[in-house]
DRENRORO-990245 format. One line per 10 residues: number of its first residue (from 1); for each residue x, y, z of C-alpha. Coordinates in nm, 2 decimals. Example, Ala and Ser with C-alpha at 12.3 -4.5 7.8 and 13.67 -1.06 7.14 Angstrom:
BEGIN
1) 1.23,-0.45,0.78 | 1.37,-0.11,0.71
***
This chain:
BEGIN
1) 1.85,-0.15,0.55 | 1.86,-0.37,0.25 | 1.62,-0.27,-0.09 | 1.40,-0.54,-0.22 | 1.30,-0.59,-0.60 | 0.91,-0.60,-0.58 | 0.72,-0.69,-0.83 | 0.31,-0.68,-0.89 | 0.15,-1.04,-0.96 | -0.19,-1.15,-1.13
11) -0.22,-1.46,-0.99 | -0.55,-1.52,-1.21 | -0.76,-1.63,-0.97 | -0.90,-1.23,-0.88 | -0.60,-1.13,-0.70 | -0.33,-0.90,-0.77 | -0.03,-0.89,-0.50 | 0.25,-0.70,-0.45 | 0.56,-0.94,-0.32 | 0.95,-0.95,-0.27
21) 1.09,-1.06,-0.58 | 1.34,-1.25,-0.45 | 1.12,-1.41,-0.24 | 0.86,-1.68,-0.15 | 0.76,-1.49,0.13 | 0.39,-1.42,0.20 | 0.27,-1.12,-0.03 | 0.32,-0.71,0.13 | -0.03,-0.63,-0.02 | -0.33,-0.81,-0.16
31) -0.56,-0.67,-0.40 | -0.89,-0.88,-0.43 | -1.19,-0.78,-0.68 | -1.55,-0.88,-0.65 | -1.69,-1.07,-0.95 | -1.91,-0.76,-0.96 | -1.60,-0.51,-0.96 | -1.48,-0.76,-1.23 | -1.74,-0.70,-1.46 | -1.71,-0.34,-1.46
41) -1.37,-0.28,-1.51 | -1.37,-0.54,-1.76 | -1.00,-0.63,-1.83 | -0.85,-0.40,-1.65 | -0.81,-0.54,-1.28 | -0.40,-0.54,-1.34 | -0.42,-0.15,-1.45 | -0.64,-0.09,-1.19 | -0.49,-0.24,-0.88 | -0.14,-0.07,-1.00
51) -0.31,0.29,-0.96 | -0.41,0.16,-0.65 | -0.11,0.04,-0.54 | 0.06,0.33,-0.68 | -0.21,0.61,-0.47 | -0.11,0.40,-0.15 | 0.24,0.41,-0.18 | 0.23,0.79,-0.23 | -0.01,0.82,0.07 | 0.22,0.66,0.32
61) 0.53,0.90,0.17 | 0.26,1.24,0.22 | 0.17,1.07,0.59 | 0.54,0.95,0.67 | 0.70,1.36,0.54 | 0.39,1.46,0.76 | 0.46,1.29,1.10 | 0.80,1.35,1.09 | 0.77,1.74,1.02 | 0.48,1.76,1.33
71) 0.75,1.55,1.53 | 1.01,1.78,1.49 | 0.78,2.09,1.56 | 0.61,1.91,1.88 | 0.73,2.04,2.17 | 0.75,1.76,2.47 | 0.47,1.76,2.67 | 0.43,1.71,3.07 | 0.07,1.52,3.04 | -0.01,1.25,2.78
81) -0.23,1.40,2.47 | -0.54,1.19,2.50 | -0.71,1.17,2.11 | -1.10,1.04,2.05
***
């Protein structure tokens, strides 16, 4: 599998994406801010949405290292496990 450059944009119009940077493909993520989350994090929005961005990407690693530890450890069942 090939690696992409990505790079975060603040396209100035209250969104912040996250896209290929070789690319004019559709952005991976959108970050969008309410005129009232505007006002309180005053300039900040491209600070901001990077944290996020960042705390995402390090979720999906935790989540990813998660599942495939409980794969390994699940034995195969006969039945299907039903969740609610």
């Amino acid at each position: 599998m090939s690696t992409s450059l990505l790079e975060i944009v603040d396209r100035g119009d209250g969104e912040i994406v996250l896209q290929r940077a070789d690319s004019d493909s559709d952005p991976l993520l959108t970050v969008s801010f309410s005129d009232e989350a505007r006002i309180y994090i005053m300039d900040n929005s491209l600070e901001v949405a990077k944290a996020m961005i960042q705390a995402g990407i390090q979720a999906a690693a935790v989540i990813s290292e998660r599942g495939d530890a409980e794969a390994e450890a699940e034995e195969p069942q006969e039945t299907p496990r039903v969740l609610h």
